[in-house]
N, CA and C atoms as a LAMMPS dump frame, in Angstrom:
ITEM: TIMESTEP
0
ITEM: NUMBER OF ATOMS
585
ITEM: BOX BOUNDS ff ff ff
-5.0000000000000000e+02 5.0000000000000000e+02
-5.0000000000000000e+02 5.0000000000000000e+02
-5.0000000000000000e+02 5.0000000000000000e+02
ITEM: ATOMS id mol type element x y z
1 1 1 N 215.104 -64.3 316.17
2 1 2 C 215.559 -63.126 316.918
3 1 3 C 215.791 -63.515 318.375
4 2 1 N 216.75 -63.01 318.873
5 2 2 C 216.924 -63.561 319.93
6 2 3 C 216.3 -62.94 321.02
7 3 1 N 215.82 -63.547 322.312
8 3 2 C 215.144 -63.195 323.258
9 3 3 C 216.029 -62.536 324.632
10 4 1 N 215.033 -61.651 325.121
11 4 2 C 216.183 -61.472 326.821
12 4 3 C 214.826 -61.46 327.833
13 5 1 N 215.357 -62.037 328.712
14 5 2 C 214.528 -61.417 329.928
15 5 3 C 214.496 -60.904 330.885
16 6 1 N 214.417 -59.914 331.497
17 6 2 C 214.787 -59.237 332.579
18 6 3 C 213.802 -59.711 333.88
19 7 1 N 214.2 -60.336 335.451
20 7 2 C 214.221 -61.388 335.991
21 7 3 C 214.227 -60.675 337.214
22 8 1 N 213.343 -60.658 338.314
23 8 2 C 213.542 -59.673 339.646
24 8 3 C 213.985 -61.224 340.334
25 9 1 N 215.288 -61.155 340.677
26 9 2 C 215.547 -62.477 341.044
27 9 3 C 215.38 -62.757 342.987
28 10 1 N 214.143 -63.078 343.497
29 10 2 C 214.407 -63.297 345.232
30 10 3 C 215.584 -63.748 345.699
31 11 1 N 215.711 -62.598 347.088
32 11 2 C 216.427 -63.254 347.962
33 11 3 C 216.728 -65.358 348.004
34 12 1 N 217.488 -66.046 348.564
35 12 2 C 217.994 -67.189 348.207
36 12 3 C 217.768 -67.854 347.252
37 13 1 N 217.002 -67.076 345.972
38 13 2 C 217.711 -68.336 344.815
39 13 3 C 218.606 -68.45 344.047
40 14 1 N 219.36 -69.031 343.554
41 14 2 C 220.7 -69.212 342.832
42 14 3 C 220.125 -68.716 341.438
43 15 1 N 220.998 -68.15 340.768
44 15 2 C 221.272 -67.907 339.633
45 15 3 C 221.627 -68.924 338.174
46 16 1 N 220.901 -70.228 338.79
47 16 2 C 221.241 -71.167 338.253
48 16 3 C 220.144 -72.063 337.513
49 17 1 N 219.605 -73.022 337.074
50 17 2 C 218.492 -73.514 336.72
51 17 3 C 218.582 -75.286 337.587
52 18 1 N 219.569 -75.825 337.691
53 18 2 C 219.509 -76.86 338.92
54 18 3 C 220.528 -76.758 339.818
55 19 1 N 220.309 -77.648 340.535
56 19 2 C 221.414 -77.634 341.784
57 19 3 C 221.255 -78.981 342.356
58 20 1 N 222.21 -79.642 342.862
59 20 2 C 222.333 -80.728 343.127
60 20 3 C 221.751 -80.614 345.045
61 21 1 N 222.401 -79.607 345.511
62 21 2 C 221.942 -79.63 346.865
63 21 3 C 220.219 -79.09 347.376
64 22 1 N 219.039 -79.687 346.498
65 22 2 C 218.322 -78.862 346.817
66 22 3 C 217.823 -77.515 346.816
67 23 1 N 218.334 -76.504 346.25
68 23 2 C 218.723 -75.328 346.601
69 23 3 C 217.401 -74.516 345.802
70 24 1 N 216.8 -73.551 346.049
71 24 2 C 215.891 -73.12 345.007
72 24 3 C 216.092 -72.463 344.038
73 25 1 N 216.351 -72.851 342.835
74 25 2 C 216.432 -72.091 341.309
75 25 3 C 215.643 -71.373 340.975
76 26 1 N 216.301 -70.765 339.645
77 26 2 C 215.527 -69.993 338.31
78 26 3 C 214.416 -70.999 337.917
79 27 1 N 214.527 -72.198 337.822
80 27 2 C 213.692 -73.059 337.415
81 27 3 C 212.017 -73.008 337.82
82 28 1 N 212.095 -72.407 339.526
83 28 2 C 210.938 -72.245 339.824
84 28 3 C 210.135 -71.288 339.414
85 29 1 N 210.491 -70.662 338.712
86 29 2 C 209.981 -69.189 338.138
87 29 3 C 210.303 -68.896 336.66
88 30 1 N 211.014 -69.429 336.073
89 30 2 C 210.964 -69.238 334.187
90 30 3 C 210.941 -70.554 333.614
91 31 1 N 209.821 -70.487 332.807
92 31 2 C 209.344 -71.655 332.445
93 31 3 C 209.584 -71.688 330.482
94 32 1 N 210.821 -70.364 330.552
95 32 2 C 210.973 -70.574 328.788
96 32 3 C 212.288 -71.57 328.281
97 33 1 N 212.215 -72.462 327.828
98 33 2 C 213.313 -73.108 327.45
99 33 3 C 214.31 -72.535 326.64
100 34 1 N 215.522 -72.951 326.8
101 34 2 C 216.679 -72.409 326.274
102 34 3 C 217.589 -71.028 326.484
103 35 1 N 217.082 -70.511 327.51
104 35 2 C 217.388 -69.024 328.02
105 35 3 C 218.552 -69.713 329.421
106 36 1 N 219.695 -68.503 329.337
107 36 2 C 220.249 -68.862 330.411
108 36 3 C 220.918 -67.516 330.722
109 37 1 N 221.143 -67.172 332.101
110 37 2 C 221.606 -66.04 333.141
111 37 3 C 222.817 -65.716 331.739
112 38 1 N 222.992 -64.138 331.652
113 38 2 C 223.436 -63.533 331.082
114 38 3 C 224.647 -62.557 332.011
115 39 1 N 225.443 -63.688 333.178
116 39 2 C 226.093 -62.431 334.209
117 39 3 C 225.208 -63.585 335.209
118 40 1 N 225.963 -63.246 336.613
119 40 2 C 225.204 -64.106 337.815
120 40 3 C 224.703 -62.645 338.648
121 41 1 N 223.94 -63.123 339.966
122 41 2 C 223.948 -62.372 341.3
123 41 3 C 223.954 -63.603 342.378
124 42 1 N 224.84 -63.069 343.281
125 42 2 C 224.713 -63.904 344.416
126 42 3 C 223.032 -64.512 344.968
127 43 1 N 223.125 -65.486 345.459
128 43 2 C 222.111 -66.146 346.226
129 43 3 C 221.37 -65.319 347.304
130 44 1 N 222.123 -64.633 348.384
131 44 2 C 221.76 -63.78 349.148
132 44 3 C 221.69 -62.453 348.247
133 45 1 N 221.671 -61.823 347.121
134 45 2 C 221.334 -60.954 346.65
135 45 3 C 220.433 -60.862 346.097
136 46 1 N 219.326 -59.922 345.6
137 46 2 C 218.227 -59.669 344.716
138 46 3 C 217.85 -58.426 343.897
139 47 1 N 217.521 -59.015 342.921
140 47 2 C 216.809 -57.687 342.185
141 47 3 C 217.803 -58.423 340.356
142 48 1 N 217.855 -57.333 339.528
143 48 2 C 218.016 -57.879 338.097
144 48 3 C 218.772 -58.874 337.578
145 49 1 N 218.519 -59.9 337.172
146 49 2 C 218.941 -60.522 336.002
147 49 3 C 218.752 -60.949 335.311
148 50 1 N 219.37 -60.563 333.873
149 50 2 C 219.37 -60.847 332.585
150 50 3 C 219.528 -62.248 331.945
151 51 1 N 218.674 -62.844 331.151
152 51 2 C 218.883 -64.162 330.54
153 51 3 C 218.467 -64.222 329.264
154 52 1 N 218.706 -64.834 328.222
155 52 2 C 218.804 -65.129 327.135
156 52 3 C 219.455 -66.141 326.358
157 53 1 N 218.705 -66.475 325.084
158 53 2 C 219.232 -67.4 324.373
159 53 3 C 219.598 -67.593 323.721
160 54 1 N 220.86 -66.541 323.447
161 54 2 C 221.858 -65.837 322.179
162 54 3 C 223 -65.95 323.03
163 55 1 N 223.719 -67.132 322.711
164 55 2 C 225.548 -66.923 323.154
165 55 3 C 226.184 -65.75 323.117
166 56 1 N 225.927 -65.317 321.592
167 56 2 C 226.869 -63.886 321.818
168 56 3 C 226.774 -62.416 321.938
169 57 1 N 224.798 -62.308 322.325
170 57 2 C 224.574 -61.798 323.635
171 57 3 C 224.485 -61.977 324.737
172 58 1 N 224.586 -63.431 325.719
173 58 2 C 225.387 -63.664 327.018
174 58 3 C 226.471 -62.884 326.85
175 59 1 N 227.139 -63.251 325.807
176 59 2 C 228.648 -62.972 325.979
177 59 3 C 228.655 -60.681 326.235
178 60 1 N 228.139 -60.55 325.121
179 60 2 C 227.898 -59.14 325.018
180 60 3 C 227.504 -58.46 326.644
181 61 1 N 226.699 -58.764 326.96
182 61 2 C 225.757 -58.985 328.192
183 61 3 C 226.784 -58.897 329.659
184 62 1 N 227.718 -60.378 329.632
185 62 2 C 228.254 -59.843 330.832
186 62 3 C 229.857 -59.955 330.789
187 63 1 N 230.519 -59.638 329.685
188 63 2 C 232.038 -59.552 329.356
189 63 3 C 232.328 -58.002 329.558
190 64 1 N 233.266 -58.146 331.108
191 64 2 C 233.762 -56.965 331.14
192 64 3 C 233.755 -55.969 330.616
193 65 1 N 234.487 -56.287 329.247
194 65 2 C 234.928 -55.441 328.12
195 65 3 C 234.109 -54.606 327.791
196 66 1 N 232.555 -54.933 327.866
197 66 2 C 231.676 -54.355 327.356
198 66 3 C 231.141 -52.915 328.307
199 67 1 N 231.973 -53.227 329.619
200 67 2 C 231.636 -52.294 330.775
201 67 3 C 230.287 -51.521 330.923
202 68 1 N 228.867 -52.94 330.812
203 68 2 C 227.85 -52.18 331.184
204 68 3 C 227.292 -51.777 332.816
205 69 1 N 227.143 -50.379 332.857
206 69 2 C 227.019 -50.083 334.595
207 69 3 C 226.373 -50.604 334.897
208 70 1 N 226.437 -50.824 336.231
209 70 2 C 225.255 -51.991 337.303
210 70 3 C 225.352 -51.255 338.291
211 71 1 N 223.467 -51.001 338.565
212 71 2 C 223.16 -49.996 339.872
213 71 3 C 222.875 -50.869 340.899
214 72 1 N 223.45 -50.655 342.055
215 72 2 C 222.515 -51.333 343.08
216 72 3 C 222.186 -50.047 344.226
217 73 1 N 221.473 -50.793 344.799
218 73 2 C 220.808 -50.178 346.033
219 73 3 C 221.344 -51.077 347.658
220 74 1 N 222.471 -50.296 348.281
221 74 2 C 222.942 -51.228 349.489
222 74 3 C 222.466 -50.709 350.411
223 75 1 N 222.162 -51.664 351.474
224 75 2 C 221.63 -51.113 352.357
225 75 3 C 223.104 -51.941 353.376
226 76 1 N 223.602 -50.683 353.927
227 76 2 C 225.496 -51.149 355.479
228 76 3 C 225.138 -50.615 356.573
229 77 1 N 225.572 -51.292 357.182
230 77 2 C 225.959 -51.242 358.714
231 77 3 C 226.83 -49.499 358.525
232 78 1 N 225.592 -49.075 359.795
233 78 2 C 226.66 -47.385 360.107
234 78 3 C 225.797 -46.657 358.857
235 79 1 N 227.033 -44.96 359.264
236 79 2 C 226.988 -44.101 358.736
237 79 3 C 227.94 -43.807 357.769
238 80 1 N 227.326 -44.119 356.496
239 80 2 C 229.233 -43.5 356.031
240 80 3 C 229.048 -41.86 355.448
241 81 1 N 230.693 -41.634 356.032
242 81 2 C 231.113 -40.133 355.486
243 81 3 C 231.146 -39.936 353.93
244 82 1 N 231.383 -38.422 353.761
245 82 2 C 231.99 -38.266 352.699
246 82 3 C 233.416 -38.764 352.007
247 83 1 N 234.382 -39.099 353.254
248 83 2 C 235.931 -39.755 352.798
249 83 3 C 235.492 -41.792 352.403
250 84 1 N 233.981 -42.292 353.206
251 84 2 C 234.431 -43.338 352.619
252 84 3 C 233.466 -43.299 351.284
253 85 1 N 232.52 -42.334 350.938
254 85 2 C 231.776 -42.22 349.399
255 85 3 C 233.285 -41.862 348.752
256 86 1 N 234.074 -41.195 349.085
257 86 2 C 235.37 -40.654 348.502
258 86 3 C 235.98 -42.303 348.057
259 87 1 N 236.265 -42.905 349.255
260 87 2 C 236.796 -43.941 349.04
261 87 3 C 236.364 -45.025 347.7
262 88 1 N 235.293 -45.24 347.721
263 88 2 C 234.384 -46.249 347.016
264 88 3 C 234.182 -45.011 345.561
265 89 1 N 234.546 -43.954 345.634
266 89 2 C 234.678 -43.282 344.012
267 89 3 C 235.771 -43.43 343.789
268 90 1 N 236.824 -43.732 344.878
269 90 2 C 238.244 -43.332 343.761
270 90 3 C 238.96 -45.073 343.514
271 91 1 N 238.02 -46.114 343.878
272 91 2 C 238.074 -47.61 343.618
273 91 3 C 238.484 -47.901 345.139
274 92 1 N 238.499 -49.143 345.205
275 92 2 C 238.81 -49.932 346.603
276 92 3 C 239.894 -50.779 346.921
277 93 1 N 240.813 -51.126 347.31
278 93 2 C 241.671 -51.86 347.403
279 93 3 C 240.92 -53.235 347.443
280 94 1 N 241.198 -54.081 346.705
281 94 2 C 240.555 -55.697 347.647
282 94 3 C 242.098 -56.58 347.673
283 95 1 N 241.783 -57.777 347.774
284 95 2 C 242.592 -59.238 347.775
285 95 3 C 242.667 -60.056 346.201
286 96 1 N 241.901 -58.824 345.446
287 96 2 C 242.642 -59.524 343.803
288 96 3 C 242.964 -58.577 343.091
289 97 1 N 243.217 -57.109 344.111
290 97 2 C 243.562 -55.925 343.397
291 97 3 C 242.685 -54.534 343.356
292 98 1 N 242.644 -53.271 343.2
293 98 2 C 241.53 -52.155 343.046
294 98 3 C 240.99 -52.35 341.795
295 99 1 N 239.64 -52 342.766
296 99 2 C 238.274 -51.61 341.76
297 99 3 C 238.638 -50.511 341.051
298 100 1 N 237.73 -50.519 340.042
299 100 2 C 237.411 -49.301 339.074
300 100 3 C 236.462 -48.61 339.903
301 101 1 N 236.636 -47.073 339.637
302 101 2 C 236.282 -45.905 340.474
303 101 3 C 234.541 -46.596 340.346
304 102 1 N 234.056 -45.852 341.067
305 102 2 C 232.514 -46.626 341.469
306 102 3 C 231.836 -45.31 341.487
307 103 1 N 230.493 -45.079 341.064
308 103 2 C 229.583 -44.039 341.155
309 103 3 C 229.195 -44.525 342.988
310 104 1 N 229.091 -43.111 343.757
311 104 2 C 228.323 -43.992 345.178
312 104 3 C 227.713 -42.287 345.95
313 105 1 N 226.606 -43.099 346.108
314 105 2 C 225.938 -41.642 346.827
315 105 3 C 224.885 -42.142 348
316 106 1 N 224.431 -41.601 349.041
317 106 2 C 223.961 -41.679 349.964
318 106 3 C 222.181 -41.636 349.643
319 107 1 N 220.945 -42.25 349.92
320 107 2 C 219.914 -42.457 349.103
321 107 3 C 218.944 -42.811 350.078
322 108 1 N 217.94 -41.584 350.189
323 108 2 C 216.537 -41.957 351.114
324 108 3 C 216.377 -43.714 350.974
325 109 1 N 215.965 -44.597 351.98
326 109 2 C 215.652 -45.691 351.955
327 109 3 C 214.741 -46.257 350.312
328 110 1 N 214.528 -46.706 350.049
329 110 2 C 213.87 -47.126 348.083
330 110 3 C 212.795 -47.584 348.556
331 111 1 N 211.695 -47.826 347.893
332 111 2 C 210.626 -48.365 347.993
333 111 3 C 210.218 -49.945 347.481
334 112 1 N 211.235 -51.16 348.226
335 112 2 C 211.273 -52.228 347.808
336 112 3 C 210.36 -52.863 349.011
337 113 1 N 210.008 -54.374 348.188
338 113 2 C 209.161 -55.111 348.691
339 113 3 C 210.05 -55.923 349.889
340 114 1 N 209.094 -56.397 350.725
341 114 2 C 210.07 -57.076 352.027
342 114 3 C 210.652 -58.152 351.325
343 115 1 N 211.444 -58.428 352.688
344 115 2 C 212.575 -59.772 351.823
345 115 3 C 212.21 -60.601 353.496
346 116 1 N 212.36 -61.867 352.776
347 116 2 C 211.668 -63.035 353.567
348 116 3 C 213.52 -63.699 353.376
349 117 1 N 214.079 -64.032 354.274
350 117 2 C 213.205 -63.38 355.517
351 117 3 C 214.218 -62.079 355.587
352 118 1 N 213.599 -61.483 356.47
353 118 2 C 214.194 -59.898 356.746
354 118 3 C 215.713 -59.99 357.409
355 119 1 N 215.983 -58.742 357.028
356 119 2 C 217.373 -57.806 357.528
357 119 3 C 217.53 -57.828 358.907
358 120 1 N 218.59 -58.588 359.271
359 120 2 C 218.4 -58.927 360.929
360 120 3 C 219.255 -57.248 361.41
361 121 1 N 218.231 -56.177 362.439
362 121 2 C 219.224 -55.221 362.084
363 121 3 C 219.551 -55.577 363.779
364 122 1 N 220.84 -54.376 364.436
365 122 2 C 220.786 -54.212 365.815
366 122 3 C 220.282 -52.683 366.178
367 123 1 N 220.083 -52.834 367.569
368 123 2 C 219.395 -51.544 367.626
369 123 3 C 220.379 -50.157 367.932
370 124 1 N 221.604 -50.783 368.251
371 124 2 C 222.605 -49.97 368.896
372 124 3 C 223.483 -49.305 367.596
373 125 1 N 222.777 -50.112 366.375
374 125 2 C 223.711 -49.531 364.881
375 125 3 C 222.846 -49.344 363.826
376 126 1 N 223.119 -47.864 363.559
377 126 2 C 222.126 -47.581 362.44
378 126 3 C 222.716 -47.762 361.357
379 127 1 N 221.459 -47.767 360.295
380 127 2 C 221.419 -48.797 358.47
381 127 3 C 221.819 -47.162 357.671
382 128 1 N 222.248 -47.359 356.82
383 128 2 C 222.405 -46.231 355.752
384 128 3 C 222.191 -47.127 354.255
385 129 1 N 221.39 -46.733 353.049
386 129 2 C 220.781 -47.017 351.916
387 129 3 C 221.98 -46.26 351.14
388 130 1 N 222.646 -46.936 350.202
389 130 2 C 223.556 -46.106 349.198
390 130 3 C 223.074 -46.58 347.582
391 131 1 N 223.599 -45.913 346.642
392 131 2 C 223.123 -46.269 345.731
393 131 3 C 224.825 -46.624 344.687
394 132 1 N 225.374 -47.7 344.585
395 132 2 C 226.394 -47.911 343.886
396 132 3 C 226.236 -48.307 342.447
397 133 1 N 227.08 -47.815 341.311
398 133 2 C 227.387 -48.137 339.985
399 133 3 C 228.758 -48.194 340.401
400 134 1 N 229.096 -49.36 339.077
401 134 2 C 229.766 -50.582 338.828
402 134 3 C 230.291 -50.308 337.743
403 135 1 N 231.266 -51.227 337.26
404 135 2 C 231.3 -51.391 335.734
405 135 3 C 232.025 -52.788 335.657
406 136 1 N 232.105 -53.475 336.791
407 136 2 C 233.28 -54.284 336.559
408 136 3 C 232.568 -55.929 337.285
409 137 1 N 232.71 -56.921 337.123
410 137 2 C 232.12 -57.912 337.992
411 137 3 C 232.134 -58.875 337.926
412 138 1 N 233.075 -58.373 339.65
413 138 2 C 234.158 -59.789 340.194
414 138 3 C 233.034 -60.387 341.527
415 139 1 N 233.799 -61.536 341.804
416 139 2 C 232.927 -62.094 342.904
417 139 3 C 232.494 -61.465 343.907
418 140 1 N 231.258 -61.148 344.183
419 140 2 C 230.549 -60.922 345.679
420 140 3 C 231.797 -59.016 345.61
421 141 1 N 231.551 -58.305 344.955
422 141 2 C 232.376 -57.579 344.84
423 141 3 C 231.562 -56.163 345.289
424 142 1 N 230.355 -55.787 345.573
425 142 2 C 229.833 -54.855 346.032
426 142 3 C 230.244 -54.87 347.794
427 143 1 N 229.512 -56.361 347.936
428 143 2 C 229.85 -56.802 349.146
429 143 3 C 231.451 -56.486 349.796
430 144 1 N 232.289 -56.702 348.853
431 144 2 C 233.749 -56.525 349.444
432 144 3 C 234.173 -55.168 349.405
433 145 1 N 233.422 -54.287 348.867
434 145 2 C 233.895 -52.97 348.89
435 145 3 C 233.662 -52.516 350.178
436 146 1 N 232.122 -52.567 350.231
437 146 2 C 231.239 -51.994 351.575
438 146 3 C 232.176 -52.263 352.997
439 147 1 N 232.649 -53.779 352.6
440 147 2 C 233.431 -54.475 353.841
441 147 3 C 234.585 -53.85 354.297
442 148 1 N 235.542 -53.175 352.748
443 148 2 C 235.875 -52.731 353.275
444 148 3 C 236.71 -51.413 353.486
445 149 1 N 235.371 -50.327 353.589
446 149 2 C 234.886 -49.073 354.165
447 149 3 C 234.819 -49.073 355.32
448 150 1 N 234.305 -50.168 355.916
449 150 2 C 233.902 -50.318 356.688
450 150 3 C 232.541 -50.023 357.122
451 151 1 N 231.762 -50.537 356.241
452 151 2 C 230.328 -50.709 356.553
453 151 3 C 229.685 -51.714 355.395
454 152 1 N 229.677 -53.097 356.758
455 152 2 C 229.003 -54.342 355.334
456 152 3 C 227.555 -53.97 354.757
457 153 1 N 227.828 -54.861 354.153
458 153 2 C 225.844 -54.913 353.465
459 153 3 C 225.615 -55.648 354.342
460 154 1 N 224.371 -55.425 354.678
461 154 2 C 223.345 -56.088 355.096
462 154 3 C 221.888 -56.202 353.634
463 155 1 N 221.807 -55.784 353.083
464 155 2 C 221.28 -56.107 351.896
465 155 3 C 221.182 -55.747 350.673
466 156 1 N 221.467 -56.109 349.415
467 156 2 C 221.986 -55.569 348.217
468 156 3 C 221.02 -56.363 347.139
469 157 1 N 220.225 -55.083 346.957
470 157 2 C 219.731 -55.42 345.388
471 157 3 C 219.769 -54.696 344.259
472 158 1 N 219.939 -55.144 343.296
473 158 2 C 220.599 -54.712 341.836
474 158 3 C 219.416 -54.234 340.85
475 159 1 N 219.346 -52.711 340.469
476 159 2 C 218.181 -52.526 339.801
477 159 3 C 218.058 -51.948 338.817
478 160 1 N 219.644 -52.031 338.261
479 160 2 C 219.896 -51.524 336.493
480 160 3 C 221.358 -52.613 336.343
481 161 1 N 221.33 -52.519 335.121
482 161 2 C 221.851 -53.198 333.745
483 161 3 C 222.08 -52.525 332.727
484 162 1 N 223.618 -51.671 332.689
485 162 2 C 222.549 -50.846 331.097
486 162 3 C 221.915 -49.931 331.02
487 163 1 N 221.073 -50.303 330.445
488 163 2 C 219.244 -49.509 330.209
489 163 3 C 218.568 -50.109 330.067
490 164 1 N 218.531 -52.005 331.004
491 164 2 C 217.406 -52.174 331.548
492 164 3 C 217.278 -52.256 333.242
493 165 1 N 216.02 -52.396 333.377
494 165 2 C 215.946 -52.028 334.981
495 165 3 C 214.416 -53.062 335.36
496 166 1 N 214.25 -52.831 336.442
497 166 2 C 213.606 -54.075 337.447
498 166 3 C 211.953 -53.231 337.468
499 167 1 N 211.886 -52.131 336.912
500 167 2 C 210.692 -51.327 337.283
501 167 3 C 209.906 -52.371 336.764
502 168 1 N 208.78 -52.158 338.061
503 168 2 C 207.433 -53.248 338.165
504 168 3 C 207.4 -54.683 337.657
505 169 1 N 208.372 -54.389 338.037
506 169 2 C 208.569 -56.377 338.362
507 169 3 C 208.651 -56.733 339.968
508 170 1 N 208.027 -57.299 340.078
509 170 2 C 208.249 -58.083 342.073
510 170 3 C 209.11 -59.004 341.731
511 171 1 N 209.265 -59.458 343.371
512 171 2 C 209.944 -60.589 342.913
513 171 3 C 209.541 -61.939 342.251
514 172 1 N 210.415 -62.209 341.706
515 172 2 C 210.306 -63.976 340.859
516 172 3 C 208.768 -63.598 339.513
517 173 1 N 208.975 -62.539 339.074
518 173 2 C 208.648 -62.069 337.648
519 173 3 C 209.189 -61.36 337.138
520 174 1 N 209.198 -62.115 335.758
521 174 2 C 210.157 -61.599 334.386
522 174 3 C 209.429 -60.846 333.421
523 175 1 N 209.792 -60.086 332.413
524 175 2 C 209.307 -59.626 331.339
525 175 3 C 210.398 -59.801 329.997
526 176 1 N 210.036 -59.776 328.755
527 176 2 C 210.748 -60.091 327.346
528 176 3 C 210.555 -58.607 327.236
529 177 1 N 211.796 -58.132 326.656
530 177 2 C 212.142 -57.163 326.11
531 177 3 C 212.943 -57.141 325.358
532 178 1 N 212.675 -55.861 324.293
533 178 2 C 213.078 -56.099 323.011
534 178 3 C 214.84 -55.932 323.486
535 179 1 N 215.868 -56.168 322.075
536 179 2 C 217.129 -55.874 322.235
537 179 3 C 217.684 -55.293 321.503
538 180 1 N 218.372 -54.482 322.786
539 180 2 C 219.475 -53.304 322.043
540 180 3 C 220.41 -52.907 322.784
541 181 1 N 221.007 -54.011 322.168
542 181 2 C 223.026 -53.674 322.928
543 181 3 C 223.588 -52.613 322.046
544 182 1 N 224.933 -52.318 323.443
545 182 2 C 225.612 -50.92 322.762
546 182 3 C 226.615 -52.295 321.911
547 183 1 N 226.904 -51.026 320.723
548 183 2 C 227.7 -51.698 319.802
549 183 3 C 229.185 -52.423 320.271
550 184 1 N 229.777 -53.074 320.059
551 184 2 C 231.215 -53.384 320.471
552 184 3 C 232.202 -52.715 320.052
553 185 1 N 233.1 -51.946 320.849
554 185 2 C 234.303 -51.437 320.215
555 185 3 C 234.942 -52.394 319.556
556 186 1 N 235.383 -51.502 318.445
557 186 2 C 236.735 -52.207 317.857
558 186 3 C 237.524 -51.67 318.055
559 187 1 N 238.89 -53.004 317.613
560 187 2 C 240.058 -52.187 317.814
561 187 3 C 240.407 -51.136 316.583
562 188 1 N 241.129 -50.756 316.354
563 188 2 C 241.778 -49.727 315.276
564 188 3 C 242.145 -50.671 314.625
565 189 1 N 242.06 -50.782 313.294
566 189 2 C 242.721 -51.636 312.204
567 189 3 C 244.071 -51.297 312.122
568 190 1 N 245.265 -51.818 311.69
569 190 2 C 246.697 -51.349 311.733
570 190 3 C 246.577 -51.666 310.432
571 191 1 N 247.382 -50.673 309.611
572 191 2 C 247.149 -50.593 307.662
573 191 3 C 248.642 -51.376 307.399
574 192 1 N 248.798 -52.249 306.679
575 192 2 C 250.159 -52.868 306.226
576 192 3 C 250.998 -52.075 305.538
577 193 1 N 252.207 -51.869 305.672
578 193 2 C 253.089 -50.945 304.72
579 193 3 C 253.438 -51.608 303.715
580 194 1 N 253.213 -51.379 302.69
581 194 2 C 254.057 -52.257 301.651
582 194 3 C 255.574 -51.746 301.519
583 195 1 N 256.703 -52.704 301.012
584 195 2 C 257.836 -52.168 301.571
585 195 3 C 258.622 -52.303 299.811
């Protein structure tokens, strides 16, 4: 049966199990063989990811197609209005084309653990906490929305998948949980005419 693990991944480590430059991995923290990231998160990002050691639940896991939502919690530069939550619901323009419309709402600060090292803020610009769903995931692509609203992240962590989520996990601990993917659409069968 195949395994998953859900992974509170810290601030700078790669999503990876080595790295040639030094860099700090998954390696330092999952010690099960044969499991691998199911979907990435950036290095400077934190909070869920999924791994396992079923190809064609990787595949299930993080193929578009399958359009499972991904929550995060951003914390941008400024205040944003209602026209740029407007903006970031009705998709975003980027440089490889518009997003798919985005869930986005404005969100008391969350109750996460510090991040080492911390959120360099200024004092002359205040932080706003949003809470974004996804369905789609392209590179560093939360990040490019926020950018451009015009209000970057300054820190983004990811705390659903689906219907799994990061509850009571800190960082750099995992838990096995059982599995249950949504089924795969099919296409419509086309019936042959006999002629």
């Amino acid at each position: 049966m195949p395994s998953l693990l859900l992974f509170n991944k810290p601030y700078g480590v790669l999503s990876q199990f080595t790295d040639t430059e030094g860099r700090e991995t998954l390696a330092r923290y999952i010690d099960r063989p044969g499991v691998y990231p199911a979907g990435r998160l950036d290095r400077d990002s934190e909070g869920l990811l999924l791994l396992t050691d079923d190809g064609q639940v990787q595949h299930q896991v993080a193929h578009p197609l399958h359009k499972l939502p991904k929550v995060y919690w951003v914390q941008v530069e400024g205040s944003p209005d209602q026209a740029v939550l407007g903006a970031l619901r009705q998709g975003v323009r980027l440089n490889d084309g518009p997003t798919r419309p985005a869930k986005a709402k404005v969100i008391s600060e969350p109750p996460l653990w510090s991040r080492n090292p911390p959120v360099r803020f200024r004092q002359s610009v205040p932080t706003t906490w949003l809470e974004l769903t996804i369905s789609e995931g392209r590179n560093r692509q939360v990040r490019r929305m926020t950018a451009a609203v015009g209000h970057p992240t300054l820190r983004l962590v990811r705390v659903r998948i689906g219907t799994w989520n990061i509850e009571s996990l800190q960082p750099g601990e995992y838990r096995v949980e059982p599995l249950h993917l949504p089924k795969t659409p099919r296409r419509p069968q086309q019936r042959s005419r006999k002629r």
